[in-house]
FIVEX-610382 format. One line per 3 residues: number of its first residue (from 1); their letters; for each residue y, x, z of C-alpha. Coordinates in steps of 0.5 Angstrom, whole numbers, plus 500, padded with zeros to 3 digits. Layout:
N
NUM) a) Y/X/Z ~ ... $
END
This chain:
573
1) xxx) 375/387/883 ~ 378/389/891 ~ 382/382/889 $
4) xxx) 376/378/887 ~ 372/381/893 ~ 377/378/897 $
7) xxx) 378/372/895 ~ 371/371/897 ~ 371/372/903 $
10) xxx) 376/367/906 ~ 374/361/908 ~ 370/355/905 $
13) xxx) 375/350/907 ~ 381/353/903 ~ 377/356/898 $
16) xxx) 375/348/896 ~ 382/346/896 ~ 384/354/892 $
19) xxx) 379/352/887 ~ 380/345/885 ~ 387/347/884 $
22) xxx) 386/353/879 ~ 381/348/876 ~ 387/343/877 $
25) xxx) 393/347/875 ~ 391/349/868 ~ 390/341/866 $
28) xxx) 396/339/869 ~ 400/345/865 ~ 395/343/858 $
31) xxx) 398/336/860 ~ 405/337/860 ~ 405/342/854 $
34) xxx) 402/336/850 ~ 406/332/853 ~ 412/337/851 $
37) xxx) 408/337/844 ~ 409/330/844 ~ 415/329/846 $
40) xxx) 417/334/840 ~ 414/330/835 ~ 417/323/837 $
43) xxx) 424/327/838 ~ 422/329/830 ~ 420/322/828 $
46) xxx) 426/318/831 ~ 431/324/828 ~ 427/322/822 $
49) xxx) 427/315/823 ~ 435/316/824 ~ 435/319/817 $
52) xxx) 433/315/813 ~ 436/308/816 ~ 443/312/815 $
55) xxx) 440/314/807 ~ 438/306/807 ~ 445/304/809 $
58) xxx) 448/309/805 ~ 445/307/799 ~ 447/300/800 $
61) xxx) 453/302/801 ~ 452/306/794 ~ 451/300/791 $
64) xxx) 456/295/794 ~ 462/300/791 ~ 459/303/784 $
67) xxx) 458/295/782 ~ 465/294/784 ~ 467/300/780 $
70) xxx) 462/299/773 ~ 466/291/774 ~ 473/295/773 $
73) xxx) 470/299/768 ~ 468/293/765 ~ 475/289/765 $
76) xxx) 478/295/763 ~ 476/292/756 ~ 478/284/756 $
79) xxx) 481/282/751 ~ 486/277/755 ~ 488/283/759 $
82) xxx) 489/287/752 ~ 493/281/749 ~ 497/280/756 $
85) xxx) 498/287/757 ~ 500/289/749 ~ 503/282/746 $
88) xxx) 504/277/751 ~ 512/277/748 ~ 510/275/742 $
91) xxx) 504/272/743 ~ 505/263/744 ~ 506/260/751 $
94) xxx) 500/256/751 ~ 495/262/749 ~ 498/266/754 $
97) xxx) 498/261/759 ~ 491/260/757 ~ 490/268/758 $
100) xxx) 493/268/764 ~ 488/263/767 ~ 482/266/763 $
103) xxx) 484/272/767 ~ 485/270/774 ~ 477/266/772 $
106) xxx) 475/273/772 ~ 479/277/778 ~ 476/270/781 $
109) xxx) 468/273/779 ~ 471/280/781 ~ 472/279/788 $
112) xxx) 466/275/789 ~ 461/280/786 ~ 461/285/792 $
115) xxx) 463/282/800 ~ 466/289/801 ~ 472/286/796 $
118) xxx) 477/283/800 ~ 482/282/794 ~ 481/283/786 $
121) xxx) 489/283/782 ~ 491/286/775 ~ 497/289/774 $
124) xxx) 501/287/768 ~ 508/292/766 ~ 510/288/760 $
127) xxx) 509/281/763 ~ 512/284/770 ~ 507/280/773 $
130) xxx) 500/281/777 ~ 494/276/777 ~ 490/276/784 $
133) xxx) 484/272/786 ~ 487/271/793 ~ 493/268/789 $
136) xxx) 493/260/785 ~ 498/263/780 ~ 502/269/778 $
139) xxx) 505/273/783 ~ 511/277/782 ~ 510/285/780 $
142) xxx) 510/290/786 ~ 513/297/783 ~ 512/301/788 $
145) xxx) 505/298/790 ~ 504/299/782 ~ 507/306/782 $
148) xxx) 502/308/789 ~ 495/305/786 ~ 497/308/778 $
151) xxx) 496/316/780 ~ 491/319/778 ~ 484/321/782 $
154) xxx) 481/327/782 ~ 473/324/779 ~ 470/329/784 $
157) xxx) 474/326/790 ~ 474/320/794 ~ 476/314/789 $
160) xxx) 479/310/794 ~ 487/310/794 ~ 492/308/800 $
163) xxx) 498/303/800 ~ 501/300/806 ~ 495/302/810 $
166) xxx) 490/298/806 ~ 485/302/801 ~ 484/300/794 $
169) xxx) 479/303/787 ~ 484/302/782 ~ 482/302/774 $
172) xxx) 489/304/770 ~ 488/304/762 ~ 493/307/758 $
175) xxx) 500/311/759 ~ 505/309/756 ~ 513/311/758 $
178) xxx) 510/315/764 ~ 505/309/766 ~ 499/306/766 $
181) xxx) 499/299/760 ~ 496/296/765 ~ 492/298/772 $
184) xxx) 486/293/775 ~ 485/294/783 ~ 481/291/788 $
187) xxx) 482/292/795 ~ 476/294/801 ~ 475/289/806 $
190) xxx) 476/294/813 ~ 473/288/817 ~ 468/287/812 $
193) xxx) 466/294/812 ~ 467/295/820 ~ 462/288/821 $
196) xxx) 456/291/816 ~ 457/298/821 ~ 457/294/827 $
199) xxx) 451/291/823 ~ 448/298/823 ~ 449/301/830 $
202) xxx) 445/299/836 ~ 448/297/843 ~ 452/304/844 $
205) xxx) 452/307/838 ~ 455/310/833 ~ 457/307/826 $
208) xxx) 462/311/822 ~ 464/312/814 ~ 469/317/813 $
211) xxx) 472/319/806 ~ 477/325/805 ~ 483/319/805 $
214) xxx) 480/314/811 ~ 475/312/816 ~ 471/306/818 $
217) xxx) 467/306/825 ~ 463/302/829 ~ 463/303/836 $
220) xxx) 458/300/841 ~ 460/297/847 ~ 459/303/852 $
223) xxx) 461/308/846 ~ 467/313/846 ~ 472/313/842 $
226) xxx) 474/317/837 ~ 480/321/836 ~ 482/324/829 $
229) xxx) 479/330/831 ~ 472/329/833 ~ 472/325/827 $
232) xxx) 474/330/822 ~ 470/335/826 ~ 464/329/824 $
235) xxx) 466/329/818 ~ 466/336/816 ~ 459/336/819 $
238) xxx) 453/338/814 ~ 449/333/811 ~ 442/332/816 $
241) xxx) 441/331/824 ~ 443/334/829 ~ 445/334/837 $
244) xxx) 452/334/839 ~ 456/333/845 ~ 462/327/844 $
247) xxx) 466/327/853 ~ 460/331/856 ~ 455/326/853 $
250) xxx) 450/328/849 ~ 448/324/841 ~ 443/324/836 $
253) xxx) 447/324/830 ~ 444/323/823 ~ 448/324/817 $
256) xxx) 448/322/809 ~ 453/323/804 ~ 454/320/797 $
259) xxx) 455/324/792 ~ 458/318/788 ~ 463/316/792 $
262) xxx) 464/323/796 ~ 463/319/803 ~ 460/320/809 $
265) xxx) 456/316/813 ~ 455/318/820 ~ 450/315/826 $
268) xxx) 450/317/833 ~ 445/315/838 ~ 445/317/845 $
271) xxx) 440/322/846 ~ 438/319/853 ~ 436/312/850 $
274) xxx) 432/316/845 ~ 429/320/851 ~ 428/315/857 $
277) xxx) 421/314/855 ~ 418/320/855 ~ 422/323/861 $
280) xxx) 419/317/864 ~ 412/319/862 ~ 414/326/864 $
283) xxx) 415/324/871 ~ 409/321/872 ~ 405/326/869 $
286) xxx) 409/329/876 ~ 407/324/880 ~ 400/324/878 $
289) xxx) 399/332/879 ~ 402/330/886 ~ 398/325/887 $
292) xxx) 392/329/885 ~ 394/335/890 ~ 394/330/895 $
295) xxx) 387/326/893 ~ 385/335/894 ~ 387/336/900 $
298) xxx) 385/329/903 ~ 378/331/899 ~ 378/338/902 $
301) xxx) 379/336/910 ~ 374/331/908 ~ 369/336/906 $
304) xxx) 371/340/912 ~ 369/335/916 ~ 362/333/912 $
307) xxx) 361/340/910 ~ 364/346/912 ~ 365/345/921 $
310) xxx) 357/344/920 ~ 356/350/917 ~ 360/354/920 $
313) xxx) 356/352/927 ~ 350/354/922 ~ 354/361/922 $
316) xxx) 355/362/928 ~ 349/361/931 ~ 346/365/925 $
319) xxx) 351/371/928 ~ 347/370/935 ~ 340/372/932 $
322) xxx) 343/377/928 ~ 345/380/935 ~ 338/379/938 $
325) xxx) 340/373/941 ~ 334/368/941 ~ 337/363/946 $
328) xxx) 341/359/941 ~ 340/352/941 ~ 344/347/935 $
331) xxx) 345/339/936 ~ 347/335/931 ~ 348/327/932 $
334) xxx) 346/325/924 ~ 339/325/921 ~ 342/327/914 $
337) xxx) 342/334/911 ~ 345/338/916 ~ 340/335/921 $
340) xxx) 334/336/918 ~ 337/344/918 ~ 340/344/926 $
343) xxx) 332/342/927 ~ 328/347/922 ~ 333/352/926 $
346) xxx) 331/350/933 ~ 325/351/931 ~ 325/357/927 $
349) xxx) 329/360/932 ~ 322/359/937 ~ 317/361/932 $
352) xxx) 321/368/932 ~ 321/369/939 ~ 314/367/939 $
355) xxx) 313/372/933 ~ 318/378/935 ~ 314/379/942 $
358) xxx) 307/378/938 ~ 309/383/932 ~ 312/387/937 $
361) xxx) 306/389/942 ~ 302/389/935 ~ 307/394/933 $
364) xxx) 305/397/939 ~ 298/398/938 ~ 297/399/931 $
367) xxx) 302/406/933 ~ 297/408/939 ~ 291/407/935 $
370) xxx) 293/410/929 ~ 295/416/934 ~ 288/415/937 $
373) xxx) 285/414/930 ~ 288/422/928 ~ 286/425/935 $
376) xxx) 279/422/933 ~ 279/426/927 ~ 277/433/928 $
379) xxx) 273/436/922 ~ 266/437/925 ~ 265/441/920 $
382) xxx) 271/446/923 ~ 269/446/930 ~ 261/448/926 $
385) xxx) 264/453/922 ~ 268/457/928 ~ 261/456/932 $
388) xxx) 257/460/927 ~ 264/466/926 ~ 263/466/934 $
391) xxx) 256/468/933 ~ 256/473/927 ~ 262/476/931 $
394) xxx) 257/477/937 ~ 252/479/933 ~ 256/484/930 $
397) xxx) 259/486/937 ~ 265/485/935 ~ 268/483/942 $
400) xxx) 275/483/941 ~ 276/480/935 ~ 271/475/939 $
403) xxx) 276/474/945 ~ 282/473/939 ~ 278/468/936 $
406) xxx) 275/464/943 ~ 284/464/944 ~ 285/462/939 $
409) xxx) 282/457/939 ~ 282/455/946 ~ 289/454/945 $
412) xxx) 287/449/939 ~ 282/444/943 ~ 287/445/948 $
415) xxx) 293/441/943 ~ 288/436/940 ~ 286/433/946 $
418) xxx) 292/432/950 ~ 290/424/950 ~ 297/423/955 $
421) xxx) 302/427/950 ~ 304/422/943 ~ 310/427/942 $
424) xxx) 311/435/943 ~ 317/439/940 ~ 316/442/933 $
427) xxx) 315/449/938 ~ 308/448/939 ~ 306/443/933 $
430) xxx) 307/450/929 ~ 305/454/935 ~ 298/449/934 $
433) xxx) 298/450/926 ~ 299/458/927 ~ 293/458/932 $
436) xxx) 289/453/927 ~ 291/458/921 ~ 289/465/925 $
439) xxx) 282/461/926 ~ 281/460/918 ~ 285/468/917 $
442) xxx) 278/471/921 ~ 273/466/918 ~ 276/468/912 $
445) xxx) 278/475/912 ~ 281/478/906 ~ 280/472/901 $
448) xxx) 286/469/904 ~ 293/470/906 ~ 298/466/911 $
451) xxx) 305/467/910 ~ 308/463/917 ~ 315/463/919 $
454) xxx) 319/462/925 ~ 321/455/926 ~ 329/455/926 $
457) xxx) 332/456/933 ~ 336/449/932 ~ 329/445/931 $
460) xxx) 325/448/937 ~ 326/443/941 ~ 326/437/936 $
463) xxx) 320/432/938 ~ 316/429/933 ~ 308/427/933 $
466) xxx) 303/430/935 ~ 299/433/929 ~ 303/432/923 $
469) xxx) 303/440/920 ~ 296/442/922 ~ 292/437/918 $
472) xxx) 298/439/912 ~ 295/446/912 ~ 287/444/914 $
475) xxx) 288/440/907 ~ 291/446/904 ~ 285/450/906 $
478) xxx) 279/445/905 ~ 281/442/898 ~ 284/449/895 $
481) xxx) 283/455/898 ~ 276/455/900 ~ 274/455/893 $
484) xxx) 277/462/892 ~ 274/468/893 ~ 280/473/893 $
487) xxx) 287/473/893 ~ 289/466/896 ~ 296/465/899 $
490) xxx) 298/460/904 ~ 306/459/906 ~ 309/455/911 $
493) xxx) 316/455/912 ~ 322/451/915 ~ 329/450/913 $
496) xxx) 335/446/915 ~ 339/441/912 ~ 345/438/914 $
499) xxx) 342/431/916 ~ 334/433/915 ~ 329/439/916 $
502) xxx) 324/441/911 ~ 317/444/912 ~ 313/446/906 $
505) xxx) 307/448/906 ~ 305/451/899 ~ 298/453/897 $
508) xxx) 296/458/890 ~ 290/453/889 ~ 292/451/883 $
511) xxx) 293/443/882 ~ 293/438/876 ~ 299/434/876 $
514) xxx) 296/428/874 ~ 293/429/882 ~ 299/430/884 $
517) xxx) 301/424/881 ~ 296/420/884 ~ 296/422/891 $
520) xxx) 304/421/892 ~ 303/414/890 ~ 297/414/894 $
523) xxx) 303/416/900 ~ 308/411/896 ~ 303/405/897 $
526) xxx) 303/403/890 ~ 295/403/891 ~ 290/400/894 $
529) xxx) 287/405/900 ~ 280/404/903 ~ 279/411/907 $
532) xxx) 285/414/911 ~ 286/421/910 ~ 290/426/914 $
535) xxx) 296/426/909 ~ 296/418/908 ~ 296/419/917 $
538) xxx) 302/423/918 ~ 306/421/912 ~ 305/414/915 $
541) xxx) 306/416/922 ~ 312/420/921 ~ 315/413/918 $
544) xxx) 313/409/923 ~ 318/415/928 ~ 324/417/923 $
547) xxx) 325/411/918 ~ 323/409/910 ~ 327/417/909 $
550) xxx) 322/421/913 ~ 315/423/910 ~ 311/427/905 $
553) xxx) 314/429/898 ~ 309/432/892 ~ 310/437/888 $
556) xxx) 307/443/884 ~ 309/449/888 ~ 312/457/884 $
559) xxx) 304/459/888 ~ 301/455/882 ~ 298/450/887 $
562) xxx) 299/444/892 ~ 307/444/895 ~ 308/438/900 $
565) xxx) 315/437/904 ~ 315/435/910 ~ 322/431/911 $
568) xxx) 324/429/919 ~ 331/426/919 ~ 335/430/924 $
571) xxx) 340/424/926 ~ 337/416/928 ~ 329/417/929 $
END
């Protein structure tokens, strides 16, 4: 909360530019959290991408080596080759060179059924020859090359065969005397197979399809070279996609593997020709945030200029009249908004001087009538009522009581017509009501009885208005303890608070609190009032001194009767 508050009081200009970044920030961060989001979603597209273009040419691959080897399969079953390999001792010339040639037709079809195929032979021991489609004739027989390409492969492993640094599929059939009766073989074309990888891979790229016996790779223009490990490693990778790092550069690799043929075929594609865009997107998504904060602070000095140095020119003569100085005058060269305020201030600010001096002396009247108005009020009815006691008492030859009433109230008429005086000390306001009290105590007798106390010695010297307790306790005696005839009490005590002084006067009269309900929104002001009493008088005229907290307070007392509180603040009237 202190925080809030405190950011709320800097000032406008930097308050502008602080919003629109908060307001700007989380946009920005929302953008580049997209922007990542995206760029994750892309990086998965092209991985996924990279995955099924390297399944596709792997099935390709697939399909180009498994015909090869159902067409050995095939020719594993020709008859001629049966013949040649079985019976070509005993069988005529001409059948066998017609077999032979039957036989090289065949290698001939064999070797034109995949691109792949470099070279398609049969390997014959009886008739010590081989018939090869990259030959016009029999060629003589090669036992070493016929003793490498006849061991048996494992069908789970690669079933490509290494002679002489050339790689072969073979097909033996039969063993007769530790050797095949004949074997047929074709040869891979390493360039074949490095062109349709070069086929595969892009400009700087990487092709490579790898078996446990040999590898064919493909490399682009600015792609580096692979040693015999980085291949193994590669090689013994797990199927999928992935980021490795080849000479501190960082790949994209895919990788798919045949379970037909037991190879692999692995695809590397630079991660900074995959990412490039979106690291050019991700930069001017910067841009724009800097250019927005730029285009904020460029938009915030020109608010300062059309708006805030106005308005604080507003503010510092608005400070001016808070101080009381009324000699403000503003000028402003534009006819817009601000010039409409500058003109409507100047001449508010001479309407209030006007006003001020006006509501001042009018001020000044109403507190000096309203002090005449409740000198003027005097009870007739009292100065009556002591006039016909002063008779009786004389009648009754009662001379001293007739010199202690004649004091008494000598001392009364004295007080209410001091016309100079509107303030007098708290003393002799309760020396006034003491004396009013015993006027009423003699016309009274024993029906009533008036408790008064000192007034405390902290207070006796305090300035108040003239008249606020008597007419208090004249209330009390005419509109309650009049109506008794006997046992009537009145008390009036003082007391010190820490910031206030309390007087309460308190009468047994007896009181609905309906009434007293009444009469304090009668002092609250919250109905309308068309006669002014005594107590509606003193209640507004000790506000009018002492402020909004002084005044009359209603209640019913212990006495059963009217309590009313008198409150005079002790600091600031």
């Amino acid at each position: 909360m202190r925080l809030i508050k405190k950011i709320g009081s800097i000032p406008i200009l930097p308050k502008i530019a602080l919003t629109f970044l908060m307001v700007l920030t989380p946009l920005f961060y929302l953008g580049l959290k997209m922007n990542e989001a995206g760029a994750d979603i892309v990086r998965q597209e092209i991985a996924g991408s990279l995955s099924s273009r390297v399944e596709l040419y792997m099935d390709i691959l697939d399909g180009d080596f498994d015909r090869s080897m159902r067409l050995l399969r095939e020719y594993v079953n020709d008859e001629d080759l049966l013949k040649l390999s079985t019976t070509s001792e005993v069988m005529p010339v001409i059948e066998r060179n017609r077999s032979v040639l039957r036989l090289k037709q065949q290698m001939d079809l064999l070797s034109r059924s995949s691109a792949f195929i470099e070279n398609a032979m049969v390997f014959i021991p009886r008739m010590n020859r081989i018939v090869a489609s990259n030959s016009n004739s029999i060629v003589d027989f090669n036992e070493e090359m016929f003793r490498t390409l006849s061991e048996p492969t494992n069908p789970l492993d690669s079933p490509f065969v290494i002679w002489d640094n050339r790689v072969f599929i073979t097909m033996p059939y039969g063993y007769i005397d530790n050797g095949p009766l004949f074997l047929i073989a074709v040869e891979i074309s390493s360039a074949e197979i490095s062109a349709k990888l070069k086929q595969f891979a892009l400009e700087d790229s990487i092709a490579v399809l790898s078996s446990d016996r040999m590898v064919w790779s493909s490399l682009g223009e600015s792609a580096p070279a692979l040693d015999n490990e980085t291949r193994n490693v590669l090689y013994m990778a797990e199927e999928g996609s992935r980021r490795v790092s080849i000479d501190n550069r960082d790949y994209l690799l895919a990788i798919k593997k045949s379970e037909i043929h037991n190879t692999k075929l692995l695809m590397m594609v630079p991660s900074e020709k995959v990412e490039r865009p979106l690291d050019r997107y991700r930069n001017w998504v910067f841009v724009l945030y800097g250019v927005s904060v730029l285009v904020i602070i460029a938009f915030s000095f020109s608010m300062y200029r059309i708006i805030h140095r106005p308005l604080m020119q507003l503010v510092r003569s608005f400070r001016k009249i808070e101080q009381g100085r009324f000699d403000v005058s503003v000028d402003y060269p534009f006819q817009d908004e601000f010039g409409y305020l500058y003109r409507q201030l100047n001449a508010m600010i001479l309407e209030l001087k006007r006003l001020i001096q006006e509501v001042y002396e009018q001020q000044y009247r109403i507190r000096l009538a309203e002090l005449k108005h409740l000198q003027s009020q005097i009870n007739p009815h009292f100065l009556y009522n002591t006039f016909f006691i002063l008779y009786r008492m004389a009648k009754q030859d009662g001379n001293e009581r007739i010199m202690g009433l004649t004091k008494h109230l000598g001392e009364y008429f004295q007080f209410i017509t001091r016309d100079d005086v509107e303030e007098v000390t708290l003393a002799s306001e309760a020396a006034h009501s003491k004396s009013y009290t015993e006027i009423q105590s003699i016309r009274f007798s024993n029906r009533i009885t008036v408790r008064f106390a000192e007034v405390p010695k902290g207070a006796e010297q305090l300035l108040v208005p003239r008249l606020i307790l008597q007419p208090i306790i004249e209330n009390a005696f005419i509109h309650s303890l009049e109506k008794r005839a006997k046992g009537g009490v009145l008390e009036v005590d003082f007391h010190m608070r820490e910031s206030e002084l309390h007087i309460r006067v308190e009468d047994s009269g007896g009181i609905d609190e309906a009434i007293i309900a009444r009469l304090q929104a009668l002092l609250n002001g919250r109905q309308d009032v068309t006669v002014t009493t005594g107590m509606i008088n003193v209640h507004r005229r000790l506000q009018i001194k002492f402020g909004g907290t002084a005044g009359l307070h209603l209640s019913k007392g212990e006495l059963g009767g009217l309590q009313i509180m008198i409150v005079i603040p002790l600091q600031g009237g």
